[in-house]
C-alpha positions as a printed Julia matrix, in Angstrom:
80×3 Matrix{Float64}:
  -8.13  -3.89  -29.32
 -10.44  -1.59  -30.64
 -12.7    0.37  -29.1
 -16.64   1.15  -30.38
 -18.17   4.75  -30.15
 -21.75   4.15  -28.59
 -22.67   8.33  -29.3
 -20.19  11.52  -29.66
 -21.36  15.03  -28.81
 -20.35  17.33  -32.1
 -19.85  20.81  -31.46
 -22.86  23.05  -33.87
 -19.6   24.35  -35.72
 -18.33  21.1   -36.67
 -21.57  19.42  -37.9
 -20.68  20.45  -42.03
 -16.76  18.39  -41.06
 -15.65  16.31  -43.62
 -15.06  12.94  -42.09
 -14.42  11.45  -44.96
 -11.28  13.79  -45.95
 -10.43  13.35  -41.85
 -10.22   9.7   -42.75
  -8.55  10.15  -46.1
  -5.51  12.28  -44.32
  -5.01   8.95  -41.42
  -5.08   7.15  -43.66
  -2.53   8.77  -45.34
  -0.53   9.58  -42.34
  -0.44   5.71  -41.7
   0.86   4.66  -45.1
   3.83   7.43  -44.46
   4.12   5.66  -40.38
   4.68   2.36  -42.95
   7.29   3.6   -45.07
   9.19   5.17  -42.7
   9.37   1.81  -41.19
  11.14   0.38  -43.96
  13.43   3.31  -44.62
  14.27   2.54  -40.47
  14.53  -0.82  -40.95
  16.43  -0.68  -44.1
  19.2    1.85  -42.06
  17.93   4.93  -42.82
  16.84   6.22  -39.64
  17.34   9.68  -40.84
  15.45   9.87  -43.45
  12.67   7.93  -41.56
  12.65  10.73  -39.02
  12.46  13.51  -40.81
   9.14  11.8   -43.06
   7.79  11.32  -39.52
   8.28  14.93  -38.45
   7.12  16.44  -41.75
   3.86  13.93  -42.07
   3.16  15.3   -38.68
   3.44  18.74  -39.1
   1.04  18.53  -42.6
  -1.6   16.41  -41.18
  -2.21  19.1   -38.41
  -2.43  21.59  -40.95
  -4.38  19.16  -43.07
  -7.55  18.0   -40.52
  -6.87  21.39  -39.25
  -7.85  23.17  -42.4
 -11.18  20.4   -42.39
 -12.06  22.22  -39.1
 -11.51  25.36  -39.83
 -13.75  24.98  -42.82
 -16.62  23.39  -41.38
 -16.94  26.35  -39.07
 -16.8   29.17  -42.15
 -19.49  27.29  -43.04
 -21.09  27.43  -39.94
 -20.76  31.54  -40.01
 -22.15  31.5   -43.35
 -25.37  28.66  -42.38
 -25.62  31.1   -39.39
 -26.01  34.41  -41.25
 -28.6   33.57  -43.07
C-alpha cells in the first residue's frame, strides 16, 4: 500500500538535490535486492549477502554524495 506525499518541507540546502539521480540509485538498489533473490533462491546465499551488504554500503555513499552536493551548491548560490 502506498502512501501519497500531500507537501514535504526541504531544507534551503537541499533545494539544488538531484531527485532524479536519488531515484536512479533506488532504483538501482532494487534491481541488485532482485538479483540477490535469485542468487538466494538458486543456493547461493553467500553470494546474495555479500551483494546486499556491498549495494548498501554504495548507495549511502551514492545519495549521500547527491546531498552533499546540493549543499556546495548552496555555499556557492549563497556567496554570491
Amino acid at each position: 500500500m502506498s502512501k501519497k506525499v500531500r507537501s514535504v518541507r526541504v531544507p534551503k540546502e537541499l533545494e539544488t538535490l538531484n531527485l532524479s539521480g536519488v531515484i536512479h540509485e533506488c532504483e538501482n538498489y532494487l534491481r541488485d535486492l532482485e538479483s540477490a533473490t535469485l542468487l538466494k533462491q538458486q543456493g547461493n546465499r553467500e553470494a546474495a549477502e555479500a551483494l546486499i551488504k556491498t549495494r548498501q554500503s554504495d548507495l549511502g555513499k551514492r545519495v549521500g554524495l547527491l546531498v552533499w552536493e546540493a549543499r556546495v551548491q548552496f555555499g556557492k548560490s549563497k556567496g554570491d
